[in-house]
C-alpha positions as CSV (number, residue, x, y, z in Angstrom):
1,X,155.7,145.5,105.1
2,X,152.1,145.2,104.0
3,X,151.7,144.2,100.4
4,X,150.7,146.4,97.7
5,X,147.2,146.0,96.2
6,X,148.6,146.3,92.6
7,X,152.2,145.6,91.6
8,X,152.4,146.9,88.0
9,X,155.6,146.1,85.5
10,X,156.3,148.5,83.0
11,X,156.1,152.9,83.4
12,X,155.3,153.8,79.9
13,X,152.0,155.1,79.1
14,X,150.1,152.5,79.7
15,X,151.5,151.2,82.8
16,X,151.4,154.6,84.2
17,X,147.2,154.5,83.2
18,X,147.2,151.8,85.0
19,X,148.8,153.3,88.7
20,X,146.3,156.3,88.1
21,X,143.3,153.8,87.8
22,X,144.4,152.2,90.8
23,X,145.0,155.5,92.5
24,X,141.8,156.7,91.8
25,X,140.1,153.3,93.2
26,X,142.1,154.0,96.5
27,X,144.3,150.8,96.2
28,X,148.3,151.1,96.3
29,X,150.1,150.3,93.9
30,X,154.0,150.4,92.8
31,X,155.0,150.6,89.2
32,X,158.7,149.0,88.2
33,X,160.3,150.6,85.4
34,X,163.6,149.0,84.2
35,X,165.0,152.0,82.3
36,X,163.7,155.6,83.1
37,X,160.3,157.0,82.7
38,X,158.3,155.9,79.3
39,X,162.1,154.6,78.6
40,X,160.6,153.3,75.0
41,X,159.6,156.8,74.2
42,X,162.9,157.9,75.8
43,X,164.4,156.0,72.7
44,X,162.3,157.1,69.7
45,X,164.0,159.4,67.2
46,X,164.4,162.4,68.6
47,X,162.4,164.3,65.8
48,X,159.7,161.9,65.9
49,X,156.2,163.1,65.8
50,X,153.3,160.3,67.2
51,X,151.1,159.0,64.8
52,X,148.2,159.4,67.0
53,X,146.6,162.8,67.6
54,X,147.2,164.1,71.0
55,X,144.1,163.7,72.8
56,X,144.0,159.9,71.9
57,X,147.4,159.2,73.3
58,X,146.2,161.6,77.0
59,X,145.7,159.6,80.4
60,X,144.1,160.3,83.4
61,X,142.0,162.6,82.3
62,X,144.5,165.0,82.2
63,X,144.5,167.3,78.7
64,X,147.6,166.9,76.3
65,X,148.9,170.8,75.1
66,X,150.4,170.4,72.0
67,X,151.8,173.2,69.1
68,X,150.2,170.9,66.3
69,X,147.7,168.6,66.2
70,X,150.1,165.5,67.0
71,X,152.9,165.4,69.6
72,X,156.4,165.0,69.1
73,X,158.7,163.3,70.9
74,X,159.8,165.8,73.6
75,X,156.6,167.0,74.2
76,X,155.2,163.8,75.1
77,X,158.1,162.8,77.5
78,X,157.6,166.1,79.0
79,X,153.6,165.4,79.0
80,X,154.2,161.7,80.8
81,X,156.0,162.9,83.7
82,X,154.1,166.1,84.8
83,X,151.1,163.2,84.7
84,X,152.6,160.6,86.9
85,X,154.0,163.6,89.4
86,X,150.1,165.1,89.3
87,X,149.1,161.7,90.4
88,X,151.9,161.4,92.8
89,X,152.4,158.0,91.0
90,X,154.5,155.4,92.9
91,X,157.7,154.4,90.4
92,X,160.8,153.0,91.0
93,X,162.7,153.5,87.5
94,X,165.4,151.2,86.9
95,X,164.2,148.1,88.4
96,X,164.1,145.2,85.9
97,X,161.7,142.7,86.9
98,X,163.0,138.8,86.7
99,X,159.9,136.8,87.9
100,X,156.9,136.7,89.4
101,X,156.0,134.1,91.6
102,X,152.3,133.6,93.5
103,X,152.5,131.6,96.5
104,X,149.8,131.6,99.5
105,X,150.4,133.9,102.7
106,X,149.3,132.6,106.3
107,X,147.9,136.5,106.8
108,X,147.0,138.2,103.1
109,X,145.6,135.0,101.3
110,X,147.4,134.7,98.1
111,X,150.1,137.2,97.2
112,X,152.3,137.7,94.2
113,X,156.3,138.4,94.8
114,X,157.5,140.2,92.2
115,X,161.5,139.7,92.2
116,X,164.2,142.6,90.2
117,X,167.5,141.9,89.1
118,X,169.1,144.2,91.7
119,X,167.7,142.0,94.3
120,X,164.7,143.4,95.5
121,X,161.5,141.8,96.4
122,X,157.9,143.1,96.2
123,X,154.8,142.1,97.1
124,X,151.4,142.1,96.0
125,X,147.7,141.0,95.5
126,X,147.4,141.7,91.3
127,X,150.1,142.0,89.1
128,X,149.5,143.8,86.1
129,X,152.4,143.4,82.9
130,X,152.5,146.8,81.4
131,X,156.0,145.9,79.7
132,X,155.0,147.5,75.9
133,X,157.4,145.9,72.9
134,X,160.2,148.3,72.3
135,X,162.8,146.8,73.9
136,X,163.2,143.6,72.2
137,X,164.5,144.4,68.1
138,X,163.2,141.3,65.9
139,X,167.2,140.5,65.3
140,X,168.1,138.8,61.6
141,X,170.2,136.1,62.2
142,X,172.8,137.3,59.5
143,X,176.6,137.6,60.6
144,X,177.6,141.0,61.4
145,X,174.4,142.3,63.3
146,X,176.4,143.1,66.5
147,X,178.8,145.4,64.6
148,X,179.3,148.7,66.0
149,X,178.2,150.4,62.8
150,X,175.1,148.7,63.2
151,X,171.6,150.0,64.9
152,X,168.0,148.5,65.7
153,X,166.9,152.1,66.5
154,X,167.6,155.2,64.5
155,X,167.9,158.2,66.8
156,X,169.4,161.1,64.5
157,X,170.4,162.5,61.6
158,X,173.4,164.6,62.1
159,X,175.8,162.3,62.6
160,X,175.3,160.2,59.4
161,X,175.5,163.8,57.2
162,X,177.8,162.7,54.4
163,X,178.0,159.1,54.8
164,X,176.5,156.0,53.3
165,X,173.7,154.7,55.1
166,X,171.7,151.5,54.3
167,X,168.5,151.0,56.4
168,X,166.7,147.5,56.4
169,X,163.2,147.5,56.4
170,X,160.2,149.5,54.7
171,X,157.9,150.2,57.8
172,X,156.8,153.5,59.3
173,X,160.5,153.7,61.3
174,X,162.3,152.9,58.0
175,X,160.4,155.5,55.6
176,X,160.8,158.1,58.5
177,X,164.7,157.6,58.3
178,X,165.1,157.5,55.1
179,X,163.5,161.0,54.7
180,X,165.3,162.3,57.8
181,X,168.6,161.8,56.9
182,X,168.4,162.1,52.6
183,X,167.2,165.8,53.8
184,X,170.6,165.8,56.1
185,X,172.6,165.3,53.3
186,X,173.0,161.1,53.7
187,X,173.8,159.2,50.8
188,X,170.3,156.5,51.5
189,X,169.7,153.1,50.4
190,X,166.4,150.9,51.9
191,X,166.8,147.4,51.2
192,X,163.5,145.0,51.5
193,X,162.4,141.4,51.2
194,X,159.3,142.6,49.3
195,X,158.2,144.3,45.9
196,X,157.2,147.7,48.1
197,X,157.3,149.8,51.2
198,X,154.4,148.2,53.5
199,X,151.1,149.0,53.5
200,X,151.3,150.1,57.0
201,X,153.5,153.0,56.8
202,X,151.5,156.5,57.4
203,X,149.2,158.0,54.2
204,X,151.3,161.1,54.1
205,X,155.1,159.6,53.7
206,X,153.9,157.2,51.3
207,X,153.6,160.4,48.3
208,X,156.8,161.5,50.1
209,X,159.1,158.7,49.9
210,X,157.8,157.6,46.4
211,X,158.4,160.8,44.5
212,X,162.5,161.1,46.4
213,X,162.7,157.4,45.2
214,X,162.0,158.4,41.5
215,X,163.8,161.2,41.5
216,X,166.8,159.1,42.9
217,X,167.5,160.7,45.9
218,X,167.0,157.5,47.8
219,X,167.9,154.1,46.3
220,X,166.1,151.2,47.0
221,X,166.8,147.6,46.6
222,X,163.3,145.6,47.0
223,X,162.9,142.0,46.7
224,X,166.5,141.5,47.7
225,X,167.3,140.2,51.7
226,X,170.9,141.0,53.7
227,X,173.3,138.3,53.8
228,X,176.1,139.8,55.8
229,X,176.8,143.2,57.6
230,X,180.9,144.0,56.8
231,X,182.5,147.3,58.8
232,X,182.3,148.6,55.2
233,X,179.5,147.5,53.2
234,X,176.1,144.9,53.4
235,X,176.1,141.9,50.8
236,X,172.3,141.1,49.7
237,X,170.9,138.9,47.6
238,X,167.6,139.2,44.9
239,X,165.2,137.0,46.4
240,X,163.8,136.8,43.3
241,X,166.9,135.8,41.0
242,X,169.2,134.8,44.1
243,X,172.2,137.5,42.3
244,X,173.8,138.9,44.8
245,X,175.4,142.1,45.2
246,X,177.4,144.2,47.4
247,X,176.7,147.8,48.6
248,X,179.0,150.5,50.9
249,X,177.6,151.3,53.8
250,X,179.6,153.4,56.6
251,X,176.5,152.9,59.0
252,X,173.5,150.2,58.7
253,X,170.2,150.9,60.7
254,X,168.2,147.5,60.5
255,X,164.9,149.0,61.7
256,X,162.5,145.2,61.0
257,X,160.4,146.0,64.1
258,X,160.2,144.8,68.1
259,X,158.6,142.0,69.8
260,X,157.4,142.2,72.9
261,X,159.3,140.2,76.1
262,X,157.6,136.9,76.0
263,X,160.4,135.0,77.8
264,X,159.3,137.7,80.9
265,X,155.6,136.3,80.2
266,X,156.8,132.4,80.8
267,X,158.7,133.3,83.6
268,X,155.2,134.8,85.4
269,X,153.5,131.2,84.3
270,X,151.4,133.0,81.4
271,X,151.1,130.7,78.8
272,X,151.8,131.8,75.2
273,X,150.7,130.9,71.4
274,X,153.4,129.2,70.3
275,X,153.5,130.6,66.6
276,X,152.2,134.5,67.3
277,X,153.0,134.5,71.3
278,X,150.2,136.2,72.0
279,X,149.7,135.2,75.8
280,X,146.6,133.9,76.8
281,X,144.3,136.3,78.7
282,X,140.5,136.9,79.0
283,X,139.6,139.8,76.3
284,X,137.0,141.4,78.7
285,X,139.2,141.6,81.7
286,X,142.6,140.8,80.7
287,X,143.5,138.7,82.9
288,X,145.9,135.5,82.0
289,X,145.9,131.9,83.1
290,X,147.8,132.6,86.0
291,X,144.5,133.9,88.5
292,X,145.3,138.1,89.5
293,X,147.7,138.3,86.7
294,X,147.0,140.9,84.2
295,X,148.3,141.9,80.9
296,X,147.9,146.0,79.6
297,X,148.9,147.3,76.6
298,X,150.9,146.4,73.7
299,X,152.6,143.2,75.9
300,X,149.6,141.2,74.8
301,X,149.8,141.5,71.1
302,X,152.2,138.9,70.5
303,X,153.9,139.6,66.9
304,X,151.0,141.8,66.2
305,X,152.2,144.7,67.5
306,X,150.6,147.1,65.6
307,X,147.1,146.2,66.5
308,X,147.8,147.7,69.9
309,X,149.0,151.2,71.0
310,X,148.6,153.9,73.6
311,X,145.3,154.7,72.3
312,X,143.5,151.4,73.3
313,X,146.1,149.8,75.8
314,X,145.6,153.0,78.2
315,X,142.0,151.5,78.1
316,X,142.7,148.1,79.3
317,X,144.3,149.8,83.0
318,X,140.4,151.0,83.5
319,X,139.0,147.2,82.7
320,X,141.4,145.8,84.8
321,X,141.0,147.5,87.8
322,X,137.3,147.3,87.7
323,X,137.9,143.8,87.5
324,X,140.4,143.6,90.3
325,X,137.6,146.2,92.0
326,X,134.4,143.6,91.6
327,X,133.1,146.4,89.9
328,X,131.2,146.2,86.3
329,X,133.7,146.1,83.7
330,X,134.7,148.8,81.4
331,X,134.2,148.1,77.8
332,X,137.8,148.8,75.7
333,X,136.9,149.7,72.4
334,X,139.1,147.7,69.7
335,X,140.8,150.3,67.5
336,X,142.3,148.9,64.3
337,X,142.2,151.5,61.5
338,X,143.7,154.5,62.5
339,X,144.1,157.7,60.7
């Protein structure tokens, strides 16, 4: 079995940038998904719409056809696969990836083997981590979080019509919620550590949100934290005058955000920032301590997740393979701001 020039972990958008960037540069590749195709994606709300115009969130080359200006969710899934067919992209979808190990071969130098939980073993020159930050909810700590009741991703609003929902959090995914299901006829309430929904959350829910919350279609409870999840109901206390209080809640979405899979980083040998686990890696090139190791995409950011997305990680595959190519390296532009 010959090795495989590139041995990339992770088939959402930018892993899948990646396999066409190695395609293109005539080196084989394998891309090892551990749910199904952009599986993060797969798990947005269904009615979600991207944040990011369609062209900025296109790979390959390939133009994105939308019915708006941004895509929703369907239409990107839809959009990711005809791309990785076009490019006759090599994945193999559920294959979770346990380590990977680089040890020196008699015939191929030094090679990476790059070991699944099924079992299987692959090898290659370059590994590239491609593994995004959806999969891993920033959990509370508070008793009752595993309760069946309870969700770290909201997925849709008909089946909470005419119930009590109480959704943690004031970030983009909160706010989007809220909206969603007040206009499906759910009783709402956002609770919140802070004074106010955060600063991050898109320009055009913000007028939104603020003018249902005044008119008291959805209740809010800021400055107040939860205590404990019950079947029934969510105690919180005011963080700012520690009374506490109880509120019914049929179902309780706590919607605080994902980190990405660090403990997956370690176990490649990549070593990590101890307070924002952002691994360490060379900005130009991206690749880690451990030599032919490569980080793409939203996996570097550490707990700064929103500093990197599909619009500048699909950038990082081109740097890295020019790298891996000898060739002069592609400059990735650093997108903060986005609007």
């Amino acid at each position: 079995m010959q090795p495989y020039d590139v041995i990339i972990v992770g088939g959402g958008p930018c892993g899948l940038a990646a396999g066409i960037e190695a395609t293109k540069s005539g080196l084989s590749h394998v891309i090892l998904e551990k749910g199904s195709i952009t599986e993060s994606i797969r798990r947005y709300p269904r009615m979600m719409r991207f944040f990011s115009t369609a062209e900025n969130i296109e790979i390959g080359g390939i133009p994105f056809p939308v019915s708006g200006v941004k895509a929703n969710r369907n239409e990107a899934l839809q959009y990711y696969r005809k791309v990785a067919a076009y490019y006759k992209l090599n994945t193999r979808v559920f294959q979770e990836v346990e380590r990977v190990q680089q040890h020196s071969h008699h015939e191929h130098g030094n090679l990476f083997t790059v070991s699944t939980t099924s079992g299987d073993e692959y090898q290659g020159r370059k590994v590239i981590v491609a593994t995004g930050y959806f999969d891993r909810p920033r959990w509370l700590g508070i008793p009752g979080e595993d309760l069946p009741n309870v969700s770290h991703y909201y997925d849709e609003p008909f089946k909470y019509s005419f119930t009590r929902v109480v959704i943690i959090g004031a970030s983009n995914s909160a706010v989007e919620a809220a909206l969603e299901l007040y206009r499906h006829d759910v009783d709402v309430t956002v609770v919140h550590r802070r004074e106010d929904f955060r600063q991050t959350v898109k320009y055009w829910l913000i007028p939104d949100v603020k003018n249902r919350v005044k008119e008291g279609k959805i209740k809010t409870r800021f400055d107040s934290r939860v205590t404990e999840i019950t079947p029934t109901s969510v105690r919180i206390t005011n963080v700012q005058t520690g009374e506490e209080d109880v509120l019914p809640a049929d179902f309780v979405f706590i919607l605080t955000g994902y980190v990405p899979d660090s403990d997956l980083l370690r176990r490649c040998g990549v070593d990590l920032n101890p307070e924002t686990h952002v691994p360490v890696y060379d900005k130009t090139t991206f690749e880690t301590n451990v030599p032919g190791l490569y980080v793409c995409g939203t996996v570097m950011a550490g707990i700064y997740t929103e500093k990197v997305f599909i619009e500048n990680g699909r950038e990082h595959a081109q740097a890295i393979i020019d790298h891996i190519m000898g060739r002069e390296v592609h400059k990735v532009n650093e997108l903060i701001q986005r609007i």
